[in-house]
N, C-alpha and C positions, 0 to 999 in steps of 0.2 A: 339767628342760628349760629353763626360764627361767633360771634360775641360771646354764647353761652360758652361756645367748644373751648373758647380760649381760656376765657373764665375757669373751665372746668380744669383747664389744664396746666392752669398757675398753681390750684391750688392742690391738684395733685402733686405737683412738683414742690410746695410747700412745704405739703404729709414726709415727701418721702426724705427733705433735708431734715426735716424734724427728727426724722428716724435714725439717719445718719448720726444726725447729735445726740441723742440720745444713746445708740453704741458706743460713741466715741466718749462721753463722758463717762466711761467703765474702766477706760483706761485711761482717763486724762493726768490719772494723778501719777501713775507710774513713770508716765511722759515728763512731768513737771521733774520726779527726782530724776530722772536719767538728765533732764537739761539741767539741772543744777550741781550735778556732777560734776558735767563739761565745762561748765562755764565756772566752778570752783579752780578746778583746774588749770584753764587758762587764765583766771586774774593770776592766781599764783605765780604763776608762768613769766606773764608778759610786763605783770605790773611790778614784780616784788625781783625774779630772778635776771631776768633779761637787763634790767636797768645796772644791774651787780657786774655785766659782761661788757660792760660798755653803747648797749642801747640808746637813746635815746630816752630822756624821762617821762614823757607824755606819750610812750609806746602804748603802755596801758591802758588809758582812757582811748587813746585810738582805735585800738584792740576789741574794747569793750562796743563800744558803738557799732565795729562791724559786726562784731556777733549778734546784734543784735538782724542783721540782715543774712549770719549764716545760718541762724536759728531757725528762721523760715526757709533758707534755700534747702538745708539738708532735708526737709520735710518730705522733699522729690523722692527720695530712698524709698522713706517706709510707704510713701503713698501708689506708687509704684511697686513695691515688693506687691503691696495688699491687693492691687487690681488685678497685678498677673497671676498672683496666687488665686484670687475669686473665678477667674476666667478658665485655668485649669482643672480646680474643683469645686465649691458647692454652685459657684455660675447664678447669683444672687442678681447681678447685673443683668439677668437672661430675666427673670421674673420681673424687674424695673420694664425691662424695654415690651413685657407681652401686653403689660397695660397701656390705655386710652391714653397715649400721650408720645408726644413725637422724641426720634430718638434725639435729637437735637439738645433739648429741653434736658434729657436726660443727663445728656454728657457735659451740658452749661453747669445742671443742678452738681452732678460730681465738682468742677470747678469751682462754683460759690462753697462747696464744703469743704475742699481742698483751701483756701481763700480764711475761711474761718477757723480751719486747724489750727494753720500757720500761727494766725497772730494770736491764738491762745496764750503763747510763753515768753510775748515780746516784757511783758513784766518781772516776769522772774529777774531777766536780763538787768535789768536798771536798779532790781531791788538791792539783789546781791550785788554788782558792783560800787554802788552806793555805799552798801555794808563794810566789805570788804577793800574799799580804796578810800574810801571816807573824802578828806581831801582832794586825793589826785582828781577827782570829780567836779566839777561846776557845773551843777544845773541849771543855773542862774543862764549860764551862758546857751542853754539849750534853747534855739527856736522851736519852741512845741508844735505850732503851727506845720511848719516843714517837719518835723520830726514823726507825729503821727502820718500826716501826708505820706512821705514816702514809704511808712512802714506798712500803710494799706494800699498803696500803689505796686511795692513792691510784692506784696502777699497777693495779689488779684495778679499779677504778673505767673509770680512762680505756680500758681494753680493750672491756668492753661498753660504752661510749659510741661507740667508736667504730666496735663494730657498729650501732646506733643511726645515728650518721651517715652510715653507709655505704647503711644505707635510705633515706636521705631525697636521694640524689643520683640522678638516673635515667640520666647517661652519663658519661665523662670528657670530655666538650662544656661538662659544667657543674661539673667540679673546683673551678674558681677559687670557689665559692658556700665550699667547706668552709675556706678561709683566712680572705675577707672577711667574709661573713655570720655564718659560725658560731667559728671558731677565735680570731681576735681580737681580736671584741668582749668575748670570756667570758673572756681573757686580760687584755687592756690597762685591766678594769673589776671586776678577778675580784683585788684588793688583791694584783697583782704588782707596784704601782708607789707603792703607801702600804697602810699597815694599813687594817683598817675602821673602828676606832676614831678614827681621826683623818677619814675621810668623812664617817663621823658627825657631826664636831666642826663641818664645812664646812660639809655639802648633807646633813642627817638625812633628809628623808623619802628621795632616791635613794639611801643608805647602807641602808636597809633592804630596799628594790628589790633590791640587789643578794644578798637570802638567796636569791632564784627562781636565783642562778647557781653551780654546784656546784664550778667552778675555783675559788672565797672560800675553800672550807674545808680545800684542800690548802693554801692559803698562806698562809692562819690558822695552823691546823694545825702546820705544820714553824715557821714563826715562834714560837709560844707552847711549840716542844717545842726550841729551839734559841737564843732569846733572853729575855728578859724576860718570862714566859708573860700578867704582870699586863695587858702593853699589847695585848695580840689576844684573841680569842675563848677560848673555854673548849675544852681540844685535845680534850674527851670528846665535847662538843657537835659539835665538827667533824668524829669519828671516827663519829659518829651519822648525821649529816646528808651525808655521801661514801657511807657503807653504803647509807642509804636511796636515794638516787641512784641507786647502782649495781643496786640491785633493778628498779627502774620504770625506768631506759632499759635496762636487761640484758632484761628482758621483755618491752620493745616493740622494741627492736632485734631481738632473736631471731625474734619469731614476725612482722615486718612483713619479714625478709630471709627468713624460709622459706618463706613466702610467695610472694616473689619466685624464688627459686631452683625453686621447684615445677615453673617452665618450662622452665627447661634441659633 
C-alpha cells in the first residue's frame, strides 16, 4: 500500500513538472532574446571596450564564463517575482498542494523546475561569445567535464536557494529586497568581477568574508574549469562548498515555505 502511495506520488509530481515546462516554454523564447541582449552587451563591454581602458585582455573571456553562472543566478528574480505574485493572486500553488500528494514533493518538484529553467540559456552564453570574440575564446582549453558539472551543480544550487528566498520575502510590496539586499550584493562581491585570488592579494581579511557567500564558488568553479584552473580555487573545493549550500538553504527554504503555505 505504500509502495502504491509513493508510486502514485512520483508520478503526480511528474504531470505536474510536465505542466510547468510546458507553460514555460511560451515564454522560453522571449527569455532567450532578453539573455542575448545582456550578454551582447556585456561581450561589447568587457571584451572590446574595457581592454581600450587599460583592462586586462583576457577580461573578456573571464567575463564570459562567469555569465555564464550569472545567467542562472539572476534566474532568482523572475522566479521569485512569479511565486510571490501567484501566492497574492490566482494561488495556483493552493490547487498543487489540495492534491494527493505531500507538500514536500511539491516544493522539491518547484525546485527541479526552477533547476531546469536555469540551465535553458547556458548555450546562448557560449554560442554568442564564441561569435562575437571569435579568438579571444579557446575551447580547446575548456574541461567540458567540470564545465557542465558545475553548471548543473550550480543550477540545482540556485533553485533551492531560491526557495530559500522566496521565504524570507512576506509580499511583492517588498520584491525590490530580493535584487538590492539579497541578489547583488552576493553577485557584484561573489568574484564575478575578479577572481578571489586576486582579493586576496588587495583586501585579505574581506577575501575570506567572502567563503560565507555561495555565488564565489560557481564563479570559481567555471573559471578554474574553463581557464587557467592554477589562478582560482580548487573546482573540487567549489563543487563541495555549492553542494553543501544547496543542502542547508534547500532545507530551510523547504520547511520555512511549508510552513508558510500551511495557510493557504
Amino acid at each position: 500500500m505504500v509502495n502504491k502511495n509513493f508510486k502514485f506520488q512520483i508520478n503526480l509530481f511528474w504531470q505536474l513538472l510536465k505542466t510547468d515546462m510546458i507553460i514555460f516554454k511560451q515564454s522560453w523564447f522571449g527569455n532567450v532574446i532578453d539573455t542575448t541582449i545582456w550578454i551582447i552587451c556585456l561581450i561589447i563591454t568587457t571584451a572590446y571596450i574595457y581592454p581600450k581602458m587599460g583592462m586586462v585582455q583576457n577580461y573578456g573571456s573571464f567575463y564570459l564564463y562567469g555569465t555564464l553562472m550569472s545567467v542562472i543566478f539572476w534566474s532568482i528574480w523572475d522566479v521569485s517575482t512569479s511565486f510571490l505574485a501567484d501566492l497574492e493572486g490566482s494561488k495556483t500553488i493552493g490547487y498543487e498542494l489540495s492534491l494527493p500528494i505531500s507538500s514536500y514533493l511539491v516544493l522539491v518538484k518547484k525546485a527541479v523546475f526552477y533547476s531546469l529553467r536555469a540551465m535553458s540559456y547556458g548555450w546562448v552564453v557560449l554560442l554568442l561569445g564564441k561569435l562575437l570574440m571569435w579568438n579571444q575564446i579557446d575551447l580547446m582549453q575548456v574541461n567540458w567535464f567540470k564545465l557542465i558539472l558545475i553548471y548543473i551543480i550550480m543550477s540545482i544550487f540556485v533553485a533551492f536557494f531560491s526557495l530559500f528566498v522566496i521565504s524570507l520575502i512576506k509580499g511583492m510590496n517588498k520584491i525590490g529586497i530580493v535584487s538590492m539586499r539579497i541578489l547583488f550584493p552576493l553577485w557584484f562581491l561573489g568574484a564575478s568581477q575578479f577572481s578571489w585570488k586576486f582579493l586576496h592579494q588587495v583586501f585579505p581579511n574581506f577575501a575570506y568574508l567572502t567563503f560565507l557567500n555561495p555565488l564565489l564558488y560557481g564563479m570559481e568553479g567555471v573559471h578554474a574549469a574553463s581557464l587557467n584552473p592554477s589562478d582560482y580555487l580548487s573546482f573540487w573545493f567549489c563543487i563541495s562548498m555549492l553542494s553543501f549550500f544547496t543542502v542547508i538553504f534547500g532545507f530551510i527554504g523547504i520547511k520555512r515555505l511549508k510552513k508558510r503555505l500551511d495557510f493557504i
